[in-house]
VOGU-3710 file (C-alpha; in Angstrom, 3 decimals, decimal comma):
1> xxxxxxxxxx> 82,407/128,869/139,902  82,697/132,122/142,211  86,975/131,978/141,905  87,203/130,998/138,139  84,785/133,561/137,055  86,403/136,139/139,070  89,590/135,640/137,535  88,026/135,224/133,699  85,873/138,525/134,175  89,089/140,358/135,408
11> xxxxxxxxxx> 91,609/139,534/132,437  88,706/139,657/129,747  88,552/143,114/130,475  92,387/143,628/130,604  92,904/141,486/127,444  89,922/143,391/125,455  91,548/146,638/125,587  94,780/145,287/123,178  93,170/141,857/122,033  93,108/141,517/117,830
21> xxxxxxxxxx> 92,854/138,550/115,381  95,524/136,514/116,499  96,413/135,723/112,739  97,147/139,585/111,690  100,067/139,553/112,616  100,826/142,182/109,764  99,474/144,849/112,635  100,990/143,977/115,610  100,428/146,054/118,443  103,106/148,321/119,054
31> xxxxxxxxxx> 105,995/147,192/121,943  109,385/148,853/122,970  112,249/148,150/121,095  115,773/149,476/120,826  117,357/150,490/117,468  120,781/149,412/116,341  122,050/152,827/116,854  120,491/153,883/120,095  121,323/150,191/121,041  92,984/136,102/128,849
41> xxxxxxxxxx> 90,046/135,748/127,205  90,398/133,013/128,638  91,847/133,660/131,248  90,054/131,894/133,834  92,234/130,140/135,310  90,898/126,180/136,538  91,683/126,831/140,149  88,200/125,784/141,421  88,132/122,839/138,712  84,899/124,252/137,389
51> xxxxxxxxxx> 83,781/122,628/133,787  81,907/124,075/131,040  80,847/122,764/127,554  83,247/123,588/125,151  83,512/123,334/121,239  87,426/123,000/120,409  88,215/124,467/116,745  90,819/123,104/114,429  94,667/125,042/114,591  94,779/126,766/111,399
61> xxxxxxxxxx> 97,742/129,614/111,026  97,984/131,240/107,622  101,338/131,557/106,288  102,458/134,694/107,269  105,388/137,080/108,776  105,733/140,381/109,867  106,924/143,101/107,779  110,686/144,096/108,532  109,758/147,648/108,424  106,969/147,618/111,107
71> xxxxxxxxxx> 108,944/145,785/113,471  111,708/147,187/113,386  110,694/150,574/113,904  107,945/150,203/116,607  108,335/151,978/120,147  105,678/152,462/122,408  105,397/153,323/126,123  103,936/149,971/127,808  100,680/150,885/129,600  98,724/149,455/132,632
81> xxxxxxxxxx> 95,288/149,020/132,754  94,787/152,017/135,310  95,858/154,545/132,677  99,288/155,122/134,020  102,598/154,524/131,891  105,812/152,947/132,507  108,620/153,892/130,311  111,170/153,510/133,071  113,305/151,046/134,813  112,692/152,385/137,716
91> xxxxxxxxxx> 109,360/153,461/137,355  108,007/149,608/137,154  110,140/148,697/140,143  108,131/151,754/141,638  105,074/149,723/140,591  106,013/146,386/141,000  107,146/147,023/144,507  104,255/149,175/145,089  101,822/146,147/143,797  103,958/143,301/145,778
101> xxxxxxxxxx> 103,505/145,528/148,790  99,459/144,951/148,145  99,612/141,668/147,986  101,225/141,130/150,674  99,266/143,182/152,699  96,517/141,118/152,021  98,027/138,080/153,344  98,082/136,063/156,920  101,290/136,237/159,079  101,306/132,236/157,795
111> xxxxxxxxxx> 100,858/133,271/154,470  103,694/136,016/154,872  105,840/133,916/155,982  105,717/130,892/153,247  105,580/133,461/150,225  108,670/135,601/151,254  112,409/133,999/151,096  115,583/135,455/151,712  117,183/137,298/148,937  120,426/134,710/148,483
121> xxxxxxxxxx> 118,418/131,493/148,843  119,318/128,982/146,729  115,926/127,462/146,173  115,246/130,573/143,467  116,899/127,965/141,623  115,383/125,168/142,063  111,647/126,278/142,385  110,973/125,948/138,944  111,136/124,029/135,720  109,194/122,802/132,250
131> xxxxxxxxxx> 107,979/120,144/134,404  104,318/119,793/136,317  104,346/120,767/139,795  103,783/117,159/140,969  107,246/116,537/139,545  109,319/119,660/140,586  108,057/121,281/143,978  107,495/124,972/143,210  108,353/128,063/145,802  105,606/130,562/147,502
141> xxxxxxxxxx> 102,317/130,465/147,537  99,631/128,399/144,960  97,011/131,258/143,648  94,540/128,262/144,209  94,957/128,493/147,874  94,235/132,628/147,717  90,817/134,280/148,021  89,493/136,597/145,523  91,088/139,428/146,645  94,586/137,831/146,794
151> xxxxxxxxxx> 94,263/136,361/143,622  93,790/139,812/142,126  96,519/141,176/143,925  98,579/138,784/142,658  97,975/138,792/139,318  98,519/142,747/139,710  102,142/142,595/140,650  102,569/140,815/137,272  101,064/143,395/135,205  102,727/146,183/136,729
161> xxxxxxxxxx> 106,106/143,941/135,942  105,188/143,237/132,227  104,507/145,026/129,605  101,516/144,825/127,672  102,368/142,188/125,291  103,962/139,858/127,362  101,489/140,157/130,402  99,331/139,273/127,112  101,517/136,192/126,289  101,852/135,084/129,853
171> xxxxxxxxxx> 98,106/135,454/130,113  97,459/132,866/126,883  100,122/130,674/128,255  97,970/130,528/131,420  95,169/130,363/129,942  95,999/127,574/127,368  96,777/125,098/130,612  93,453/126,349/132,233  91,943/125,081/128,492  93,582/121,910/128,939
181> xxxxxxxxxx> 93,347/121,414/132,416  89,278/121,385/131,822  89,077/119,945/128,392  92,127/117,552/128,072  92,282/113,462/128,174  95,393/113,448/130,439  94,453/112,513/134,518  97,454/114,994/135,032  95,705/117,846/133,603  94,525/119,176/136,644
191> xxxxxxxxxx> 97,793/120,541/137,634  98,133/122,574/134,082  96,080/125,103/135,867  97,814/125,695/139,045  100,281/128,926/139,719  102,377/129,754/142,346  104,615/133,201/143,528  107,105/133,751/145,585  109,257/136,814/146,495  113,118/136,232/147,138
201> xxxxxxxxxx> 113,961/139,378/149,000  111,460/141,613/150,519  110,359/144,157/147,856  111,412/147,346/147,871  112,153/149,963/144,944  115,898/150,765/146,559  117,516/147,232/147,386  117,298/144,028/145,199  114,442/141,094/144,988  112,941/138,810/142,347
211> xxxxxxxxxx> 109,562/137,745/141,732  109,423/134,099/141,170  105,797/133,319/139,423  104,870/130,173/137,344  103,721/126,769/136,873  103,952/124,157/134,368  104,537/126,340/131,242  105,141/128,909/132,563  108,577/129,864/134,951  109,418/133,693/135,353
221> xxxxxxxxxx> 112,413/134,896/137,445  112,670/138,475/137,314  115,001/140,688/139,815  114,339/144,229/140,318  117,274/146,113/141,881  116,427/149,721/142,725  119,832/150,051/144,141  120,993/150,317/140,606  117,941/150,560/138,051  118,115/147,305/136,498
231> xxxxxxxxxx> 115,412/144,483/135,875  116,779/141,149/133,954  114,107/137,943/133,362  116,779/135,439/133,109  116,498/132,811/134,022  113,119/132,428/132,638  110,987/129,728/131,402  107,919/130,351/128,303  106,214/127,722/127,401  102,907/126,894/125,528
241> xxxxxxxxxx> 100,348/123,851/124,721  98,302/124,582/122,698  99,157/126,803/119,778  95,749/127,667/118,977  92,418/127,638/120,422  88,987/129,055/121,071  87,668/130,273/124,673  84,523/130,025/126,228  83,923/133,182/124,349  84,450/132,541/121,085
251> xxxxxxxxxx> 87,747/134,353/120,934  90,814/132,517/118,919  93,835/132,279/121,253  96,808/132,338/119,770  99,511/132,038/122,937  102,875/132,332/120,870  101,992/134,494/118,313  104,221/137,199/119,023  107,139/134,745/119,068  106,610/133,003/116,196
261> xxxxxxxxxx> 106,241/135,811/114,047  109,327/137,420/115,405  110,751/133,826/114,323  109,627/133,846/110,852  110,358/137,487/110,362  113,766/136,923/110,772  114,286/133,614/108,824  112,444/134,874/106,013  115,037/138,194/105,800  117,706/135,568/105,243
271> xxxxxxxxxx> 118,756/134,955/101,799  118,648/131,261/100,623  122,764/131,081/101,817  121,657/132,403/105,071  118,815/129,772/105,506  121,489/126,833/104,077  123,987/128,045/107,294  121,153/128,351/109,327  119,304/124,992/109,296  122,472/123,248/108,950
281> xxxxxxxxxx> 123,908/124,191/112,197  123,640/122,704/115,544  120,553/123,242/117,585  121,627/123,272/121,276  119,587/122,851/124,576  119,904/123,670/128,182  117,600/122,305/130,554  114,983/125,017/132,275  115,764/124,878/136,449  119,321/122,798/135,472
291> xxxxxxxxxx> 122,896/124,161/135,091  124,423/124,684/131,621  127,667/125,622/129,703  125,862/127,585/127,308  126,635/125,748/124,034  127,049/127,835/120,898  127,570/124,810/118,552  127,488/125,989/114,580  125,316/128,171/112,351  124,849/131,395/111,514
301> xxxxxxxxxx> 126,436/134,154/113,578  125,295/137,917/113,866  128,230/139,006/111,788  127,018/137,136/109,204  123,780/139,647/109,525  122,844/143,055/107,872  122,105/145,432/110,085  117,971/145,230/109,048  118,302/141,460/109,918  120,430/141,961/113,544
311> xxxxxxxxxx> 117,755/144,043/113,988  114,891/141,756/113,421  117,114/138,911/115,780  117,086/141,491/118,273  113,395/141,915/118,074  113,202/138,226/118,609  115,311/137,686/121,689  112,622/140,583/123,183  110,219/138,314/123,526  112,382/137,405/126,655
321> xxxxxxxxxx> 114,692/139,540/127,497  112,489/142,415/126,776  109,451/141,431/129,052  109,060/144,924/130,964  109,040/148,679/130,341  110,833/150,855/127,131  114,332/151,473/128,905  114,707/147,978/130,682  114,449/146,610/127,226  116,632/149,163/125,644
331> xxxxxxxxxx> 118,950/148,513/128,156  118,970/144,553/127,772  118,949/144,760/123,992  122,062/146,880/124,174  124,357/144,143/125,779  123,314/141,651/124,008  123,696/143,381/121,023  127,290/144,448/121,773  128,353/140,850/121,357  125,873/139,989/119,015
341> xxxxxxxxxx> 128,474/139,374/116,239  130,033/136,289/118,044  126,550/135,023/119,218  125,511/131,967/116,993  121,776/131,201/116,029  120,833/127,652/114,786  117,503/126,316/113,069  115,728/123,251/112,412  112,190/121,827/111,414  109,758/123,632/109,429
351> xxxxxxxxxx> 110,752/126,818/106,872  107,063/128,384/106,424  105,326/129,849/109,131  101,781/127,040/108,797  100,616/125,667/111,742  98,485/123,258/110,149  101,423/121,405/108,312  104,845/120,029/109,906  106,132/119,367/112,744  106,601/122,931/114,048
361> xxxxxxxxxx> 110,377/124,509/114,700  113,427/124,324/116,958  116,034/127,241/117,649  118,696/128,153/119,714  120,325/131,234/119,983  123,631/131,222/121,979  126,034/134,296/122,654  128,403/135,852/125,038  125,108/137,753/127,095  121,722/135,566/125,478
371> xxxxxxxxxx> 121,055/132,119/125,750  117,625/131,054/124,337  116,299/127,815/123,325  113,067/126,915/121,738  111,955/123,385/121,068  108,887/122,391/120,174  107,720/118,892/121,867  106,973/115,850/119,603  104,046/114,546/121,885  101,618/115,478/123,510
381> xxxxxxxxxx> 102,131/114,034/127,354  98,865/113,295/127,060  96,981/116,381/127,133  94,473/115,571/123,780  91,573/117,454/122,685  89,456/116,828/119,720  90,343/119,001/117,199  93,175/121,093/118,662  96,998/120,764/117,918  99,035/119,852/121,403
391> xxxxxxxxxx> 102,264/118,419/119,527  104,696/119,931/117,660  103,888/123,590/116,760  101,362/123,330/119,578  103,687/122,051/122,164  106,786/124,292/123,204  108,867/124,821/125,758  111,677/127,531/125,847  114,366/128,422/127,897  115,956/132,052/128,523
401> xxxxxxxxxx> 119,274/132,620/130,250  121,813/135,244/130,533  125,675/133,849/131,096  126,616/136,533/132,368  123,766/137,678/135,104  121,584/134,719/135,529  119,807/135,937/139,092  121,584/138,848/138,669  124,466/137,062/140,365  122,707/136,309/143,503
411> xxxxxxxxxx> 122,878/132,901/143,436  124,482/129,968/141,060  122,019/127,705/139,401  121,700/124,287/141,519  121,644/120,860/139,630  117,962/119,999/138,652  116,996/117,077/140,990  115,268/113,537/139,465  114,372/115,743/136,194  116,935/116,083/133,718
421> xxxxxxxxxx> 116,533/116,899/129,362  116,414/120,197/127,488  113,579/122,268/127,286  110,930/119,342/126,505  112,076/117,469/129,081  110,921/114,355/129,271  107,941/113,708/131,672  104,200/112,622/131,545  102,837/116,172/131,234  105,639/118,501/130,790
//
């Protein structure tokens, strides 16, 4: 129990300091965001396979959305758990670096050597995917392998990357396969808990690397160049099952929360003509770890938008693109919403924000500098537990790529290998 608790005592602290009813989302906590004019509880991750008694609760959401007004005004400087802020791009490749240099430091010359990969390799590209890890072969080092200490290292360089929220979101995603890995029907469920990272490029705060960190659910690809100040997450990979569920502490998880309120905040500013284009256009997909000509298909387009509503989009497509400090955000936001009048957003499934109802909801958002796909999977793959929702609205997988910086150019995406499908794939598990 030694690893498992260590981990679970570590992020319950981290996660107490900003945790709140996961269904009030009318008081969200406070992220950065740009303006159209200035542009784990349980967290204890199953890496020792340790089981507990558990009493799984039912997924009930009210209907609900955020207010326009509160999000799009909020700004906040991001803050670590040591006290310390980062506002800056460059300040949290200061950090990251500074944290990746820990790690590492902690590590045998064997360990070194199969967590750090040349800046330009290709298998960045290949490393990860919406499939398990016994299907697609994932880069670095498996945080099952690590001690204590290297665990907690590692897990640092990830919250000096991420802001608050989504180190929050990416803490519930983990945290929702640990819950399944333990409590779960599936054979396969063992692997929902496992977690790898890799470094492409050794890390510095004045040349370029990415940090390569994921698993099932979960694929993050984020380069830091200090060279020139810039951070970009794409390609990356969110993905969640379940929706909804209670820890070992009592505490409701809620691992998408942020996203789907985003969601319904911006469908429910559309007026009924707006929905009618919406839902009636073509949902695309690209594959997570596959290549892709970025389909835009029909729908609604951002010049069809007021300028409340581009922002609440824009708010949306945070959830990935905006994944680290104020100004990397800012600075993300800004391209994307240069083009944003050509870039075409497409709906389908449910129209009220209710997980205990439907079949939960599909998007795709498709533009000139944003590619983001969201589909929630009609199955479970097996990974059942009394009482909690693991289809549908409590089964998604999303993909987030940029066409014009994917890697930040270091490398072109590589043809996914035996796995093929959009963002739900198509695997026992995935």
């Amino acid at each position: 129990m030694g690893d498992a608790a260590t981990i679970m005592d570590m992020h319950t602290n981290f996660l107490s300091r900003f945790r709140r009813p996961a269904a009030d989302s009318s008081v969200r906590r406070a992220r950065p965001l740009t303006t159209l004019a200035a542009g784990v509880a349980l967290m204890s991750i199953a890496l020792t396979g340790c089981a507990t008694t558990v009493e799984a609760t039912s997924t009930a959401t009210p209907t609900t959305s955020v207010s326009a007004s509160a999000s799009a005004t909020a700004t906040t400087t991001t803050t670590d758990s040591d006290g310390t802020s980062a506002t800056t791009t460059a300040e949290t490749i200061a950090d990251t670096t500074a944290a990746a240099e820990a790690f590492l430091a902690t590590l045998s010359d064997e360990q070194r050597d199969a967590v750090l990969y040349a800046y330009d390799d290709e298998t960045k590209t290949t490393s990860w995917s919406n499939f398990p890890i016994t299907f697609v072969e994932r880069a670095g080092l498996n945080l099952a392998d690590l001690t204590d200490e290297q665990k907690t290292a590692a897990l640092k360089v990830l919250e000096s990357l991420l802001s608050d929220e989504a180190y929050e979101t990416v803490s519930n995603i983990m945290a929702g396969d640990s819950y399944l890995s333990e409590y779960s029907s599936s054979t396969d469920a063992d692997v929902l808990g496992q977690y790898y990272i890799a470094f492409f490029g050794d890390p510095s705060d004045t040349t370029a690397f990415e940090v390569q960190f994921g698993g099932d659910h979960l694929g993050i690809n984020a380069t830091l160049d200090g060279s020139t100040d810039a951070i970009t997450f794409a390609p990356t990979h969110l993905g969640m099952q379940p929706a909804d569920f209670t820890d070992d502490s009592g505490t409701e998880i809620q691992s998408f929360q942020y996203i789907y309120s985003d969601a319904f905040a911006f469908f429910d500013s559309l007026t009924a003509e707006q929905q009618a284009t919406l839902t009636s256009g073509d949902v695309t997909m690209c594959a997570p770890g596959d290549t892709c000509d970025y389909p835009s298909g029909s729908g609604l387009t951002g010049a069809d938008l007021t300028d409340e509503q581009k922002q609440l989009l824009l708010n949306l497509i945070a959830n990935w693109a905006g994944m680290a400090d104020e100004q990397t955000t800012a600075d993300a936001l800004a391209k994307i919403e240069a083009t944003l009048d050509t870039t075409v957003i497409a709906w389908s499934g449910e129209t009220v924000y209710d997980m205990t109802t439907g079949n939960g909801i599909n998007f795709s958002i498709s533009g000139p500098n944003v590619y983001i796909a969201f589909q929630a999977q009609q199955g479970s793959a097996g990974a059942d537990v009394d009482g909690v929702t693991t289809s549908g609205w409590g089964h998604v997988h999303t993909i987030y790529r940029d066409p014009t910086n994917d890697y930040a150019n270091s490398v072109t995406q590589q043809a996914a290998t035996g796995m093929a499908g959009g963002p739900g794939g198509g695997a026992p598990g995935a």
